[in-house]
C-alpha positions in Angstrom: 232.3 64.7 233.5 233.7 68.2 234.0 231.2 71.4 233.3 233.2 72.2 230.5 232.6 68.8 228.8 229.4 68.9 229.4 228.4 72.1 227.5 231.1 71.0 224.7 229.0 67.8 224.4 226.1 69.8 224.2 227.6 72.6 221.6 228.8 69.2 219.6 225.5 67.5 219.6 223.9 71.0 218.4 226.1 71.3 215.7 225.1 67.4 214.3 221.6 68.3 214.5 221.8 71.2 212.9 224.1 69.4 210.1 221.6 66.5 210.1 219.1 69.0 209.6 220.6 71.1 206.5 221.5 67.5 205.0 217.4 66.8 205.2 216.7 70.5 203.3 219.1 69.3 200.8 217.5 65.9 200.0 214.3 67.7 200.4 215.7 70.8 197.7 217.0 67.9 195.1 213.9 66.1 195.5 211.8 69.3 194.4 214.0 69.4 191.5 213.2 66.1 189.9 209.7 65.1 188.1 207.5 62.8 188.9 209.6 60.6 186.5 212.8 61.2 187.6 214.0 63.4 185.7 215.2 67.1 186.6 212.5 69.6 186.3 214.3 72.0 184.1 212.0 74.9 184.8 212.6 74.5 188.4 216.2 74.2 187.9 216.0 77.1 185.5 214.6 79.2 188.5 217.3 77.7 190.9 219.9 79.2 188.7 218.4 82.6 188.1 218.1 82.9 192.0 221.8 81.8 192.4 222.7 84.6 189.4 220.9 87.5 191.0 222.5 86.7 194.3 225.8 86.7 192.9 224.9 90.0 190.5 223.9 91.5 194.0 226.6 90.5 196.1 229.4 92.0 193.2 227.4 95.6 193.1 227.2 95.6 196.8 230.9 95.1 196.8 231.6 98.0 194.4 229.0 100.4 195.6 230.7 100.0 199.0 234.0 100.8 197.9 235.4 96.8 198.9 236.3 96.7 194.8 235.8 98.3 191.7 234.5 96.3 189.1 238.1 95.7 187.3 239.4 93.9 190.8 236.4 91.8 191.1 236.9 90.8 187.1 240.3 90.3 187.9 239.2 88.1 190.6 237.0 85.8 188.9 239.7 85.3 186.2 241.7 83.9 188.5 239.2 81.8 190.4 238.3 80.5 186.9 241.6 79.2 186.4 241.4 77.6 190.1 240.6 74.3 188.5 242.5 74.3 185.5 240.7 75.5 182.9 239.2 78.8 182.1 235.5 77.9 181.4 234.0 80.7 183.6 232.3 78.3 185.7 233.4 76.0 188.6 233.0 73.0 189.1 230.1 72.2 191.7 231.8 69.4 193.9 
């Protein structure tokens, strides 16, 4: 096997450990969510959300404040990703 295949085969093996990995956080993440009963835990689901909605809220002022958008654009924006799946809900679908 050539050097080059070699460190590709490394690189590729990296890459499936670290997706192995992220898959194992995930199951981990979902797990936290449920109760003891099965059932989601809606106050940590609650929290989930709020964290995802102040990300978001933080990531559109950054944009403006830096000039990438003004607030109209980025309304603008989301209108259109709305209608991305058909119908304007103002949400996407999570799949």
């Amino acid at each position: 096997m050539g050097l080059i295949n070699w460190i590709f085969d490394i690189y590729q093996h990296n890459q499936i450990d670290k997706a192995r990995q992220e898959a194992a956080e995930a199951r981990m993440e979902a797990a936290r969510m449920a109760s003891g009963s099965g059932q989601i835990d809606t106050r940590r689901l609650e929290d989930a959300l709020g964290e995802l909605a102040l990300a978001a809220k933080t990531l559109q002022r950054v944009m403006v404040e830096k000039g990438l958008c003004t607030s109209e654009e980025f309304a603008t924006t989301l209108r259109r990703v709305d209608q991305e799946d058909g119908r304007i809900d103002g949400k996407t679908p999570l799949g």
